[in-house]
Legacy VTK file of the C-alpha trace (Angstrom):
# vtk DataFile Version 3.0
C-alpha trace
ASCII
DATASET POLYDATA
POINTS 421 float
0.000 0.000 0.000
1.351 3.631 -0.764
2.883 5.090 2.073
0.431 8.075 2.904
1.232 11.189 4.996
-0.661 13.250 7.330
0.548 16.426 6.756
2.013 16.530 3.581
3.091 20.001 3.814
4.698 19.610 7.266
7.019 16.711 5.458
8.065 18.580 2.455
9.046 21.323 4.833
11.161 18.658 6.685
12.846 17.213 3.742
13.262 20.550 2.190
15.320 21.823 5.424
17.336 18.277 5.632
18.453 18.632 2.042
19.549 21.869 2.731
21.677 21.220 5.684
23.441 18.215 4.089
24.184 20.084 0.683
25.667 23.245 3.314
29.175 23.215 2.655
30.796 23.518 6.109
33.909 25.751 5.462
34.812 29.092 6.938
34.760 32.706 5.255
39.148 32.077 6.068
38.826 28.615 4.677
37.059 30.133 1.524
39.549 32.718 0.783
42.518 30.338 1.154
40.750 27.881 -1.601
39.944 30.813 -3.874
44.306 31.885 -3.708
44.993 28.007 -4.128
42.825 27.869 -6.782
44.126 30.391 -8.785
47.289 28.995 -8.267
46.157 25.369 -9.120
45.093 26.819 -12.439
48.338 28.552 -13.476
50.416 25.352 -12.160
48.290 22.710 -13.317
45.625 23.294 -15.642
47.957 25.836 -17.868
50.459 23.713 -18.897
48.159 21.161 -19.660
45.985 23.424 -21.303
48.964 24.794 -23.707
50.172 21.391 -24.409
46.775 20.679 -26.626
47.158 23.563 -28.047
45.429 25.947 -26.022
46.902 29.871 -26.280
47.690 31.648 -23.382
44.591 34.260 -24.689
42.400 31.497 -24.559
43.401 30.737 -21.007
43.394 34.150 -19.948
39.880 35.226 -21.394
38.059 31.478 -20.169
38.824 32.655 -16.160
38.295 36.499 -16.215
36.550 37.138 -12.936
35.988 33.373 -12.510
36.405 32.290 -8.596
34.769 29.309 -7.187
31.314 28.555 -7.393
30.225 27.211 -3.744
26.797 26.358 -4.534
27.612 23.107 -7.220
26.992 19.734 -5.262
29.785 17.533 -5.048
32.088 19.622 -3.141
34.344 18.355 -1.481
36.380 21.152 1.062
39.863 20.302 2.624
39.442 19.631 6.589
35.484 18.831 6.273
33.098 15.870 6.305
31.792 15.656 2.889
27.527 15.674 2.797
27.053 15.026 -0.607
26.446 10.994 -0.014
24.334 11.789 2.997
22.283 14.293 0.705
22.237 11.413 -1.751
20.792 8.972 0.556
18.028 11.166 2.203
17.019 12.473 -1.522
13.558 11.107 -2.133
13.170 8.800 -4.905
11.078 9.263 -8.270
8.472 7.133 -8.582
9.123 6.367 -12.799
5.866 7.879 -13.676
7.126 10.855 -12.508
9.348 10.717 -15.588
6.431 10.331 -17.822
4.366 13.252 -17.068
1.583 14.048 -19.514
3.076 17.675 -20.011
6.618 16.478 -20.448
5.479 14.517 -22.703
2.719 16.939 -24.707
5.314 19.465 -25.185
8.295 17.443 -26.195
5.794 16.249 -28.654
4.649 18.942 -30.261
7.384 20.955 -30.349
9.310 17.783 -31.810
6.611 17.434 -34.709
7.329 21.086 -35.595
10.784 20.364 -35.961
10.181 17.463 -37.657
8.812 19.733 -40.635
11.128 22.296 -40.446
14.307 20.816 -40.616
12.934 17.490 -42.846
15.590 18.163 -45.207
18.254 18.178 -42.393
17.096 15.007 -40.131
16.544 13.346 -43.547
19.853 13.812 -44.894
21.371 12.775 -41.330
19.579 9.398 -40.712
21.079 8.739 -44.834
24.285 9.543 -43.317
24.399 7.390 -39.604
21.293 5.031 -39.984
19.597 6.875 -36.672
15.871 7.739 -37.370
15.340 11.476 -37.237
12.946 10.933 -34.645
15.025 9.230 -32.165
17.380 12.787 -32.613
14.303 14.690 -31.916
13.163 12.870 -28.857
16.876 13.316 -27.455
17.183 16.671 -28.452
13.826 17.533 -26.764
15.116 15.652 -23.619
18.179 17.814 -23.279
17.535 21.316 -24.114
13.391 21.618 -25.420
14.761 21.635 -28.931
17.228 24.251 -27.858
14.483 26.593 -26.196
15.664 25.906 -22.333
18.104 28.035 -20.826
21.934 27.269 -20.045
22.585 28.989 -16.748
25.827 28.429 -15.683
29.789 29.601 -17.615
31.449 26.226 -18.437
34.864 27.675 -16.895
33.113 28.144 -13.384
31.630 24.982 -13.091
34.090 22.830 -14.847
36.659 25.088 -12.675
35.603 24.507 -9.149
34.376 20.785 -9.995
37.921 19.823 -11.027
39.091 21.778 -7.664
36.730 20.484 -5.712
35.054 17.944 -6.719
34.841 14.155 -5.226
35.172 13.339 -8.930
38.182 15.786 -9.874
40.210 14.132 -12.126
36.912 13.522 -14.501
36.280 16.746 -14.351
39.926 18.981 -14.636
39.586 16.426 -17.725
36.409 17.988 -19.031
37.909 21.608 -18.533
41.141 20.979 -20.320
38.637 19.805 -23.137
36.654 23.042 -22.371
39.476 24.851 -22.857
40.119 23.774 -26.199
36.413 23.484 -27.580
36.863 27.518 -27.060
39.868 27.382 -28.701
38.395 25.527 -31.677
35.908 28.919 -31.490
33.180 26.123 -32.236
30.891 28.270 -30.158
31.957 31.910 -31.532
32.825 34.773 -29.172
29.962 34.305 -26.367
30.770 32.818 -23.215
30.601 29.220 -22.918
27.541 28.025 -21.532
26.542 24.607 -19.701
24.375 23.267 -17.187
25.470 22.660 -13.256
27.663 19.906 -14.636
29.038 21.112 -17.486
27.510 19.922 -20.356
27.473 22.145 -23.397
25.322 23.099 -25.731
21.446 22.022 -27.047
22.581 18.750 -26.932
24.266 18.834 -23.577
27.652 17.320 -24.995
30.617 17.291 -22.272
33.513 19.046 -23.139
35.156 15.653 -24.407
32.509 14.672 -26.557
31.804 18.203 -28.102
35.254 17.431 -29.144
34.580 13.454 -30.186
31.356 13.445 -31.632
30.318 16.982 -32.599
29.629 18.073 -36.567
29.331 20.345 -38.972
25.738 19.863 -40.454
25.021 22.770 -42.314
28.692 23.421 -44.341
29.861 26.758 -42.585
33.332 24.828 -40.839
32.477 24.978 -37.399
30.578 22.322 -35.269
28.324 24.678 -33.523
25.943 23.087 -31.187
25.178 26.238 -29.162
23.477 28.022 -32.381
22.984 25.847 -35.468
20.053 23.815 -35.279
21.671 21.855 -38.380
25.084 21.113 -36.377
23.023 19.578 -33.268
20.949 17.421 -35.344
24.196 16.201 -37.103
25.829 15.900 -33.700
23.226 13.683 -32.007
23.085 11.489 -34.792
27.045 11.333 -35.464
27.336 10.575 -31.527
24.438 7.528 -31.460
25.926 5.871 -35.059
29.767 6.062 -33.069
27.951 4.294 -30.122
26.404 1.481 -32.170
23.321 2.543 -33.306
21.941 -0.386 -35.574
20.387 0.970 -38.613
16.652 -0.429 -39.712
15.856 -1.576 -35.976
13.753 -0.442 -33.766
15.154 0.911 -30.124
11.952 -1.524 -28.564
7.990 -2.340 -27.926
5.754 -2.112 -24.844
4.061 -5.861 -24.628
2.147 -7.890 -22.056
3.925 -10.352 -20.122
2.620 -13.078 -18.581
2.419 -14.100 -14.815
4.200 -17.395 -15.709
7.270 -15.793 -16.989
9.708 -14.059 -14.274
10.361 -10.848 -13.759
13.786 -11.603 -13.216
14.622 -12.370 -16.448
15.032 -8.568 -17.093
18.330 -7.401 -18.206
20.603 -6.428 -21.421
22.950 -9.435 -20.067
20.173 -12.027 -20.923
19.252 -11.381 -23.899
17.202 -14.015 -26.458
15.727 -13.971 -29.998
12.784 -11.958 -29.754
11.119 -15.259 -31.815
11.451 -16.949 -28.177
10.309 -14.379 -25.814
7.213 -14.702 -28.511
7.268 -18.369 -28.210
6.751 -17.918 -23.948
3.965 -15.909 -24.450
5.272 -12.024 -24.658
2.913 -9.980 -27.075
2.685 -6.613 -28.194
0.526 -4.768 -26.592
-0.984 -3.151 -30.009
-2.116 -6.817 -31.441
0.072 -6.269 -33.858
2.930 -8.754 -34.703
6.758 -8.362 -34.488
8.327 -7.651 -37.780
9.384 -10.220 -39.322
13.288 -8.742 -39.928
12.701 -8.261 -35.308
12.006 -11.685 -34.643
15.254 -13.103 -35.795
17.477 -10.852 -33.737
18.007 -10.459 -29.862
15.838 -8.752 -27.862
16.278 -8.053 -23.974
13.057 -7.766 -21.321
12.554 -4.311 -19.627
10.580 -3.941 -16.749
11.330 -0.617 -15.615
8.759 -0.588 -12.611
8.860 -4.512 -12.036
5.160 -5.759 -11.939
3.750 -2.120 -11.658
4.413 -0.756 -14.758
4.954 -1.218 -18.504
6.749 -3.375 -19.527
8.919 -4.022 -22.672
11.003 -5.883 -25.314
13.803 -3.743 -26.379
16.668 -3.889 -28.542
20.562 -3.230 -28.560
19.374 0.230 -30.034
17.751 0.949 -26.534
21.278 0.573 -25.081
22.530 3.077 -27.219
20.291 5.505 -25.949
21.618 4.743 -22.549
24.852 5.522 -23.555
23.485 9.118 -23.906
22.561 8.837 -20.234
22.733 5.670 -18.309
18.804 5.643 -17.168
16.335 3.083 -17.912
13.722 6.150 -17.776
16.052 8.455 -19.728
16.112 5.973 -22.628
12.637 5.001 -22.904
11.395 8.323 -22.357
13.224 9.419 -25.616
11.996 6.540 -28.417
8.592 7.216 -26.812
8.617 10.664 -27.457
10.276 9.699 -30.613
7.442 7.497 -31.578
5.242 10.073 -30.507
6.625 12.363 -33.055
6.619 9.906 -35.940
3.731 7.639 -35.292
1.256 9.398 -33.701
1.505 7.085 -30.709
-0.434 7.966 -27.452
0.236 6.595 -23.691
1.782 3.197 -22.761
-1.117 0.898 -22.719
-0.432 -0.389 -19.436
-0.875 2.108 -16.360
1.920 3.372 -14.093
1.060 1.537 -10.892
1.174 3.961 -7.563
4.459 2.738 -5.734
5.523 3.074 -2.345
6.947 6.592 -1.027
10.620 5.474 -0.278
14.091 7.464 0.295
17.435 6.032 -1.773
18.637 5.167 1.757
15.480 2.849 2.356
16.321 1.475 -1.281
19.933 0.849 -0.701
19.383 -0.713 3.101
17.429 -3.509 0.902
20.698 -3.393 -1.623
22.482 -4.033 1.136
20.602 -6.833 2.571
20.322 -8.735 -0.934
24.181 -8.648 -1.571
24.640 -10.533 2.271
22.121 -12.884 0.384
24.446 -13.432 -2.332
22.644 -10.873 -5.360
24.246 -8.903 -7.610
22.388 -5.552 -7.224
25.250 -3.525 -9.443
26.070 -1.585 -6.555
24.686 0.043 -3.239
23.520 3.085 -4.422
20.140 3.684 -3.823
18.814 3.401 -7.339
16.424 0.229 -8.081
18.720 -0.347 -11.346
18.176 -3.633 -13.543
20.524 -5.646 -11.588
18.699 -5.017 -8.221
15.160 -5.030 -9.598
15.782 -8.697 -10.662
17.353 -8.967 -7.268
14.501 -8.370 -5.757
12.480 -10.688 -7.669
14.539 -13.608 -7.025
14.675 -12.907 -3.565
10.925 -12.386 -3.499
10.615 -16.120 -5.501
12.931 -17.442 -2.601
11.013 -16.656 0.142
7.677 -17.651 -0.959
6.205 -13.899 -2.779
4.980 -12.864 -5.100
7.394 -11.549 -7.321
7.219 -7.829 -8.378
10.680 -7.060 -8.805
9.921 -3.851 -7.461
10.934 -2.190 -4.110
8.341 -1.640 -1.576
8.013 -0.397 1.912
8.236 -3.252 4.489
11.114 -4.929 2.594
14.305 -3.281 3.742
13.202 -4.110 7.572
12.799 -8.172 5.989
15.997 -7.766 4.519
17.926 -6.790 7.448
16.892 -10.448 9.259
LINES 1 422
421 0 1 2 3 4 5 6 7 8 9 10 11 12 13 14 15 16 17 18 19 20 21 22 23 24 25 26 27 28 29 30 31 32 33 34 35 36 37 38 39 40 41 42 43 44 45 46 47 48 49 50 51 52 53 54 55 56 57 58 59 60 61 62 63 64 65 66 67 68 69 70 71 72 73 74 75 76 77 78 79 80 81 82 83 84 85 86 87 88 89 90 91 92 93 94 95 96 97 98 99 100 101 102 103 104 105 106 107 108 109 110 111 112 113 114 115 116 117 118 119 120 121 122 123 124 125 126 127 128 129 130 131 132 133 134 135 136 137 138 139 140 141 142 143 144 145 146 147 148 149 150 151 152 153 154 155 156 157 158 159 160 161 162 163 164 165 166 167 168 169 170 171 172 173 174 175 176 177 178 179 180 181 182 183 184 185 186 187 188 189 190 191 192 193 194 195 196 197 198 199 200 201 202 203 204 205 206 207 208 209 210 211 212 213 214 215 216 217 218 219 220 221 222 223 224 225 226 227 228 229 230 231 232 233 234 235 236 237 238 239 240 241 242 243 244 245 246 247 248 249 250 251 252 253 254 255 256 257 258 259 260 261 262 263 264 265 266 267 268 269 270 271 272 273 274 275 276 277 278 279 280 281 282 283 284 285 286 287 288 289 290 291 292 293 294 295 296 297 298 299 300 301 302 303 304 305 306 307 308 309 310 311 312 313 314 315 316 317 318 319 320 321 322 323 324 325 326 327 328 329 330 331 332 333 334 335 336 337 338 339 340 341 342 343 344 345 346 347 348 349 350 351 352 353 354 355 356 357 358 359 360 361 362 363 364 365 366 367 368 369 370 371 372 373 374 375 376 377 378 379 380 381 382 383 384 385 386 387 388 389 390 391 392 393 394 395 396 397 398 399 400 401 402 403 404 405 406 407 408 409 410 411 412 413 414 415 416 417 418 419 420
């Protein structure tokens, strides 16, 4: 049963004020300044001379950190001397039910937005899916995802937050990484003589590239020399598709299909690791939910289960193309939200036929208490971190099987105190 609360208000207030404290960065006004001097210096000792050595001029350099200083309000920090809170603010975040991924404006807008671009740059999304085999529809649905067809704004300046993340960060040799590429995307003048913009991470541009792959994977799709994904419409289209064919994309198949599956097959056969002919998930009694057939060209090749809310949600046979997607952001909900959207765009496709079940309220610490208790057990939950991934989803459903449930393959409330026994 969904967890219910009596005064709803009273407990957003609660968590509200209990985020807060644990993203507070607990370092003095003194501590602050002495950063902001060894940061400078960091940057002329370390990130200069790597900076030059690709090619980076000392202009460059000089114009990317003009009144930059560290930007205290990014997650992630991690200060000299002090207890990092990011992991605790981790583990008391709430987590998403998945239909809160799927929400009907999300989806309405992303949509009809995407069916408008659809027409006006036919020529463009046609000419890319010649070039990498990826449906222009799939581009659109990412696109939509990551920057509302390049209508959402991009707050933050790419040197400030790439800057104090590879300072600061519990992740800072990914990140000094991602500003030495930073550095020499402005270099390249890819993005012309603005400021470079990214989101609280530092991903740049409408298709929210990171430094390194602006660098890998981004194109020149309308023939002016420069691979500009900030302004040209033509370049990001080009980009997204360049950056899904380089990742595998497999031309003429589909990314997946929502379809009913039956009590008497297990939940825990979810996973891109056990993969089968989609002729033999047919063959146990997996249909589309439309009535319609698989193709024929479908059948023959592997297809892996998806159950993205266990027993309480849609559920799906997808294909290696739906990994692909996840290598644009590793998310189950990321992924499927896209072709869906996608599908929207090209097919006219409503709603998933089958309903988002309600779930139980839980916290990632509730969810990785039960990760914890599964690996004593022996499971292979892909890590304690709070997220019901594929690996602990199945998990859960063979632990369920074990000791005489039901299997959902879901977590629920109730479980992580069974778990601890």
């Amino acid at each position: 049963m969904k967890h219910e609360s009596a005064n709803p208000v009273c407990l957003a207030l609660i968590m509200m004020l209990a985020l807060l404290m644990a993203f507070t960065i607990p370092a003095t006004a003194q501590t602050r300044a002495d950063l902001e001097m060894q940061y400078r210096t960091w940057l002329e000792e370390k990130i200069w001379p790597r900076a030059g050595a690709k090619g980076v001029e000392r202009q460059t350099f000089v114009t990317a950190f003009d009144g930059i200083t560290l930007n205290w309000a990014l997650p992630d920090l991690v200060i000299p001397d002090a207890a990092p809170a990011q992991d605790t603010a981790q583990l008391q975040a709430e987590f998403g039910a998945p239909s809160r991924y799927f929400s009907a404006n999300a989806l309405a807008g992303a949509t009809t937005v995407g069916r408008q671009m659809a027409r006006q740059h036919a020529d463009t999304l046609a000419r890319v899916e010649a070039q990498t085999g990826v449906p222009g529809h799939i581009i659109l649905g990412i696109w939509g995802r990551e920057s509302a067809y390049g209508r959402a704004a991009i707050p933050h300046d790419a040197f400030d937050v790439l800057g104090t993340l590879g300072f600061l960060s519990s992740r800072a040799s990914y990140f000094t990484d991602e500003l030495i590429a930073a550095l020499q995307v402005a270099q390249a003048g890819h993005a012309g003589n603005g400021p470079l913009r990214s989101s609280w991470a530092g991903a740049l541009g409408q298709p929210q590239f990171m430094p390194s792959n602006v660098l890998k994977y981004a194109v020149d799709g309308n023939g002016d020399g420069r691979a500009d994904i900030w302004g040209s419409e033509a370049d990001t289209i080009a980009s997204i598709g360049n950056y899904l064919a380089r990742h595998g994309w497999v031309a003429a198949r589909d990314w997946g299909f929502e379809v009913h599956v039956p009590e008497a097959v297990s939940c825990a056969l979810e996973g891109p690791d056990q993969g089968r002919p989609i002729s033999e998930w047919e063959a146990m009694g997996i249909a589309r939910v439309s009535g319609q057939p698989f193709p024929d060209h479908e059948r023959r090749e592997e297809g892996f289960l998806l159950m993205p809310a266990g027993r309480f949600g849609p559920t799906f046979i997808v294909t290696p193309n739906f990994y692909v997607l996840k290598e644009y952001n590793m998310s189950d909900l990321y992924a499927l939200f896209v072709g869906h959207v996608g599908d929207r765009i090209a097919f006219g496709m409503g709603d998933f036929r089958a309903p988002w079940q309600p779930v139980d309220q839980l916290y990632r610490s509730d969810i990785a208490v039960m990760q914890e208790g599964l690996v004593a057990l022996g499971h292979d939950v892909g890590g304690v971190d709070g997220l019901p991934g594929f690996k602990t989803r199945r998990s859960i459903g063979k632990w369920q099987m074990s000791t005489g449930q039901p299997p959902s393959c879901f977590p629920s409330a109730g479980m992580a105190a069974l778990l601890r026994q």
